[in-house]
N, C-alpha and C positions, 0 to 999 in steps of 0.2 A: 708573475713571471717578468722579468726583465729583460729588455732590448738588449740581444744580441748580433752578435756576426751574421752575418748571413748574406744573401745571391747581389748585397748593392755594392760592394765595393768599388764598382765601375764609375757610380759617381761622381764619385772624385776627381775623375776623369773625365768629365761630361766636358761638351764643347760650349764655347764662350756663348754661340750662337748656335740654340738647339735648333732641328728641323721644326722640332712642335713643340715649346717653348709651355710649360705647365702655366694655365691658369689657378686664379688665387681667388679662395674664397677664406674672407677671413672675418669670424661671427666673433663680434663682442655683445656679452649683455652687462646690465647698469647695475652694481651691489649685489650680484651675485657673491651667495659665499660660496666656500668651497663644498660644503656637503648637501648644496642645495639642488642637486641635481642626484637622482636616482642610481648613478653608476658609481656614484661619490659619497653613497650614502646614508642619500633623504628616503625614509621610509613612509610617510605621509601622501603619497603621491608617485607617479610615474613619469618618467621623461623616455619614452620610448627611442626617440629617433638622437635627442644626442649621446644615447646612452649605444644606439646602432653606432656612431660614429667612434665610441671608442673601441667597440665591438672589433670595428674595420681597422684601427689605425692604436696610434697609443697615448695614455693615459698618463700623463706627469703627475706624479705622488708630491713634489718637492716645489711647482709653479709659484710664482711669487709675483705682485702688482709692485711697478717702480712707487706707489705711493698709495696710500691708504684714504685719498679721494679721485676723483675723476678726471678733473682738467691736467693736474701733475702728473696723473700717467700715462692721458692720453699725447702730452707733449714726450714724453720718452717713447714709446710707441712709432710716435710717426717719426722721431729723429735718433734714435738708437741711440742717444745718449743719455744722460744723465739730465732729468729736467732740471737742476738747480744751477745749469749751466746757461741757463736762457732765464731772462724776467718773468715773462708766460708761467713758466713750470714752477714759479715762487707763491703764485697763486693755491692756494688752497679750501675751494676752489676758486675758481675763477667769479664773481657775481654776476648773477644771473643778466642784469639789465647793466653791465657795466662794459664800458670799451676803454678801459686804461691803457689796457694791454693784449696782448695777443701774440701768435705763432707769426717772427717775421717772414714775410714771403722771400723773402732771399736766401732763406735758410732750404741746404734740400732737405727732403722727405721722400719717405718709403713711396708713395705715388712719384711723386716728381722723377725722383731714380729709376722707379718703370715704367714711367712715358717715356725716357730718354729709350730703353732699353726695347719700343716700339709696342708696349701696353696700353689696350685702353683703361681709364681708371673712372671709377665712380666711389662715393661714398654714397649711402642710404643711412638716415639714422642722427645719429646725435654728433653735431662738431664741437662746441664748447672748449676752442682755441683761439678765440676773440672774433668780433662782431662786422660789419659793416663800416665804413668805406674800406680799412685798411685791412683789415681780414677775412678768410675765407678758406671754405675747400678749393675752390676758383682758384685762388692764389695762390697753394701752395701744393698745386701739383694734380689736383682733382679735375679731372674731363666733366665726371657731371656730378652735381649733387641736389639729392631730395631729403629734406630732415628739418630736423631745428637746431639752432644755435648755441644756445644757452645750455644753462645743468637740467634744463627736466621740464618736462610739457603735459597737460591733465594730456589722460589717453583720449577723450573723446573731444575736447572743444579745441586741444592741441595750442592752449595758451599756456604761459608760465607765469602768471598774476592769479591773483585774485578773482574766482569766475566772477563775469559777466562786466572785465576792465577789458581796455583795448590793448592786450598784450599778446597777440596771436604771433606763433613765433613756425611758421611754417612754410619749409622756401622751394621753391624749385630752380635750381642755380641762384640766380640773387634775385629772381622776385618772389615775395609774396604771394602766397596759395593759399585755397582753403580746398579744404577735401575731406568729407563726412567719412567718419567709420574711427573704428577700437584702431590706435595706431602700429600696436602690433601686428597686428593684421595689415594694414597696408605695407606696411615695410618688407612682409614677407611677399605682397600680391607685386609691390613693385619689382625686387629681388628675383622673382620670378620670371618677370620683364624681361629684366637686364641683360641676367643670362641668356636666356633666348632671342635676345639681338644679336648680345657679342656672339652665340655660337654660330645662327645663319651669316653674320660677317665674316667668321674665320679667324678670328680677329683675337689675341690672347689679352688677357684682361686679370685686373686687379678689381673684386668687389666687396668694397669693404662695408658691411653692414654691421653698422654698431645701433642695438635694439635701447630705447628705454627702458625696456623691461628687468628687473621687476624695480626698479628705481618707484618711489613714492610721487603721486598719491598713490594709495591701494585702492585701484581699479580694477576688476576685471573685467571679460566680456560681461556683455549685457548690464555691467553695472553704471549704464551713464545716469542716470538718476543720482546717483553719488558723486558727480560733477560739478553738480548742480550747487549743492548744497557745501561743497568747498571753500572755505575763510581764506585759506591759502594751499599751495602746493606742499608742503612740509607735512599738514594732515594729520597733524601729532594725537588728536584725538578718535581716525579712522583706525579702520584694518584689522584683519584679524590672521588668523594661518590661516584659514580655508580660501578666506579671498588671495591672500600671497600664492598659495598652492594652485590658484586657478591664473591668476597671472603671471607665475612661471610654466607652466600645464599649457599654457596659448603659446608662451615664447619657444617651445617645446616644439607645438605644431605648426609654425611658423618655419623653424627650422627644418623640419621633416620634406615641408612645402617645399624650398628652396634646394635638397637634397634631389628631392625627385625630378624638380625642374634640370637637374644636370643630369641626372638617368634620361632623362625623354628626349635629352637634345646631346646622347651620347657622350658627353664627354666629362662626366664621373670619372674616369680612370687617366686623364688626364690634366686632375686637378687636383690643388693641394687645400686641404679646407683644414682651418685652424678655429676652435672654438674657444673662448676665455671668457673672461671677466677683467673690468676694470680695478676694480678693488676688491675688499671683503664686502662679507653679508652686512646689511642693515639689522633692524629689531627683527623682522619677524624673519632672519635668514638662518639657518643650520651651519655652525661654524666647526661641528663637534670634528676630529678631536681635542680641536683648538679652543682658547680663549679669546674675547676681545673683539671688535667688529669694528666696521668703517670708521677707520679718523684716528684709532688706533695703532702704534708700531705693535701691538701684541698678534700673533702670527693670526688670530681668526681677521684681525684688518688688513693683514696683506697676503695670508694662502688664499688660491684660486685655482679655481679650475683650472685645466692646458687639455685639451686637445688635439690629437696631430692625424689625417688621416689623408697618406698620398698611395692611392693604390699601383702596386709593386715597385715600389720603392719602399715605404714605412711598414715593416712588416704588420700583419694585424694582432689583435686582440694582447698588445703589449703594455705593459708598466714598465715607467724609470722613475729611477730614484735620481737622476738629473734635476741639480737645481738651477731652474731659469726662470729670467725675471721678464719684464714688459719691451724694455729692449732691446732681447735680442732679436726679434721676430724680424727686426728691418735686415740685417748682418745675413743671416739665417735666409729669409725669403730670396734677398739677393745671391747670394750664393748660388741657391735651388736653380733660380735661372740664368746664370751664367753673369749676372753684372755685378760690379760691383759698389762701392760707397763711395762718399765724393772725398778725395787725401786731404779736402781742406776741414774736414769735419770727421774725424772717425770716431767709431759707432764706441761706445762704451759696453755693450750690449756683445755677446759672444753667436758665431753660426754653430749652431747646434746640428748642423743635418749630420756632422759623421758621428756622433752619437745618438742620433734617432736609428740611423742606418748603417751603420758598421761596425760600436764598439761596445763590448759591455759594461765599461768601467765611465762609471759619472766623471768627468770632468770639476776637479774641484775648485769651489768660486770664493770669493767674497766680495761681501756685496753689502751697501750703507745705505742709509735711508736718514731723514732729517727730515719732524715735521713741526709747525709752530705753534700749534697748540697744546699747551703743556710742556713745550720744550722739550721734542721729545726724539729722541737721537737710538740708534742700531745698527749694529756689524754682525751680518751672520758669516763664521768662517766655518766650514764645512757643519757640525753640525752644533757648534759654541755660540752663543748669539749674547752678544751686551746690548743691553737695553736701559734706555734713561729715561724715566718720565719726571716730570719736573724737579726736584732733588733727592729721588729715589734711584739708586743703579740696584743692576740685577745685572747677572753670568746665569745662563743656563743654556741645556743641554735642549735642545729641540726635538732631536730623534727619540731619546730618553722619556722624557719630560714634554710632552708637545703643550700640555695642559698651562707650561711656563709657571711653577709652583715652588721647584725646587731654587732655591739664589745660592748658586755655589763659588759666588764670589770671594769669598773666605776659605774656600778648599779648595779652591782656583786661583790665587792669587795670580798668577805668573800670566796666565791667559787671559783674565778679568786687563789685567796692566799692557799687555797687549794690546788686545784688541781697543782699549782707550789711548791708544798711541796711536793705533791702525787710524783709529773716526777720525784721531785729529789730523792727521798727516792728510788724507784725503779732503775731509772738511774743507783745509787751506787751499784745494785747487777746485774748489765749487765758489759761486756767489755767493756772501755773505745771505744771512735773510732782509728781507726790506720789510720795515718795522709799517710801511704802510700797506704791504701785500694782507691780503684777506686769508684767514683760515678761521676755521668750523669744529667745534668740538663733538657735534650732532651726537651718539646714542650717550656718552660716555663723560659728564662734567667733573668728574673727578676721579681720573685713573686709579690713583694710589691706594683708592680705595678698595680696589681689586686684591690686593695683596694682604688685607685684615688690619692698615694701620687705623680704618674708621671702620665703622659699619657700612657696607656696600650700599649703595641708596634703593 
């Protein structure tokens, strides 16, 4: 069923400055794919509680990651725009021990915006928008932050090296912490915290918890013995489904955790909780009905999950066929509570909320992507998507075709010519790429082989 009309049109109308101004609970997890969770899908497994959150609120069929690794989306994210507009977001991703670059702090952000707008804001979780002296959550709008820095930390020793090197990447604002336990799990026990501070303060708040889970190594609970024995974080010879299916299964109940913590302290119904993902699945992630996974422009590396659930406002147990990408959620979130974006920066990213809550016809987008491994360029316009992996183009139909098999660029002429006018025209008003920016080929060293010109490896 599809989001229609219904009792919110008022909305629209809401005052700049509510009397009770909704709190923000906004769950990212790390390569998640899209059918890796049980309402999406995965049959291997159960995700009980955010499978309850779409239950409550609604379920985007059409969600999309501004990029198809972690630090380029999390930069569209936090600034509604287009990461290829900022150096930061040319990273793909950003290295792990590197400080070349970073999220400038003069730039605003989705926090920054809601502290002016008198939110408290924390992040929990993963930043990986540049390092120490010059970047931080601290600096770009974050009241508090507990997490690590970098692309990926082991779950239990919470370093990003090689166990048993001195790269512990674990902060509590900007110092250095250690704190025993499966990280998952803490992120939800702090999470739990949080909430129950800002609600005895009174206090409306932005808590953005972004999980490593289920980002590599393949760790689950109880498995820290397999820490141990780690060469590097990347783990390329761990893991299997059943441990992936238990480190999503904890990110699961982590989130449950954190659900009930706003039942207990009342104010569930006065908050807006948004669950996603940063990019596509990894190896062991469920991308079905799609192809292709993280690093890839093929839809399994950039569909993802969306979740929306603001009770009596988003009506419940809904599907859209709205497609929306990574940033609109800043455009979007600000809206919901009456602020808005700074006119010296606007958002690239569209507010969705009167199509969560008033209309039933999808708003239609286009929307470009550009990544540097493989050269690998996409325009999806409603449901036509061109796609270029290194001297290979393809037209297809996505809603049709989600499999991306059919290349109807020869029975499409007209619209293949298009939308390769569209990427270019747009292209010209983003940064070029910077031939020393880092990018990651990770599951996928030879796309084209996807299509039958080799034998797939």
């Amino acid at each position: 069923m599809t989001a229609t009309a219904g009792s919110l049109a008022a909305l629209a109308t809401r005052p700049a400055q509510a009397a009770d101004p909704p709190n923000i609970l906004f769950i990212m997890a790390d390569d998640l794919g899209y059918a890796d969770v049980s309402c999406y899908g995965r049959r291997d497994y159960r995700t009980p509680n955010i499978d309850r959150l779409a239950s409550e609120g609604i379920k985007f069929e059409q969600a999309y990651a501004n990029s198809a690794v972690c630090s380029a989306t999390r930069t569209a994210l936090i600034t509604g725009r287009y990461q290829y507009r900022l150096p930061v977001g040319l990273e793909e991703p950003i290295p792990s021990g590197g400080n070349r670059v970073g999220l400038p702090p003069s730039h605003p952000t989705l926090p920054s915006l809601l502290r002016k707008a008198g939110y408290g804001t924390t992040l929990l979780g993963k930043w990986h928008l540049g390092r120490l002296p010059d970047y931080g959550p601290l600096q770009s709008g974050y009241d508090h932050f507990w997490g690590f820095r970098g692309g990926g930390v082991d779950y239990f020793t919470h370093k990003y090296g090689i166990a048993g090197t001195d790269t512990a990447d674990l902060w509590d604002d900007d110092m250095q912490v250690s704190e025993a336990g499966y990280l998952t799990d803490l992120l939800g026990a702090h999470a739990e915290r949080i909430v129950a501070d800002y609600a005895k303060a009174k206090r409306p708040f932005l808590l953005s918890l972004h999980f490593n889970a289920p980002h590599w190594p393949w760790e689950g609970p109880g498995d820290e013995a397999e820490s141990g024995r780690l060469r590097s974080l990347s783990d390329f010879d761990g893991g299997t489904l059943a441990t992936y299916g238990r480190m999503v299964m904890e990110l699961d109940t982590q989130v449950g955790r954190v659900l009930k913590a706003l039942d207990t302290a009342g104010i569930a119904n006065n908050t807006i909780v948004i669950f996603t993902s940063d990019n596509g699945g990894e190896r062991f992630s469920d991308t079905w009905p799609f192809t292709g996974k993280k690093g890839e422009l093929l839809e399994g590396g950039l569909r993802i999950p969306a979740i929306v659930r603001w009770p009596g406002h988003v009506r419940a147990g809904l599907t859209t066929e709205q497609a929306g990408i990574s940033m609109d959620w800043l455009p979007t979130l600000l809206a919901a509570v009456g602020a808005a974006p700074d006119p010296a920066y606007p958002p690239d990213g569209i507010n969705l909320l009167p199509v969560l809550t008033e209309s039933s016809a999808p708003v239609p987008r286009k929307l470009f992507w550009r990544f540097k491994a493989n050269s690998q360029r996409a325009v999806l316009d409603g449901d036509m998507k061109w796609l270029k992996i290194e001297d290979n183009t393809f037209l297809f139909n996505v809603k049709d075709d989600p499999l991306e098999r059919a290349n109807l660029k020869d029975r499409q002429p007209e619209v293949y010519r298009r939308l390769v006018a569209d990427y270019e025209a747009w292209n010209a008003t983003m940064l070029p790429e910077d031939p020393q920016a880092n990018s990651s080929t990770f599951t996928a060293p030879n796309y084209a082989d996807h299509y039958g010109n080799k034998p797939r490896r």
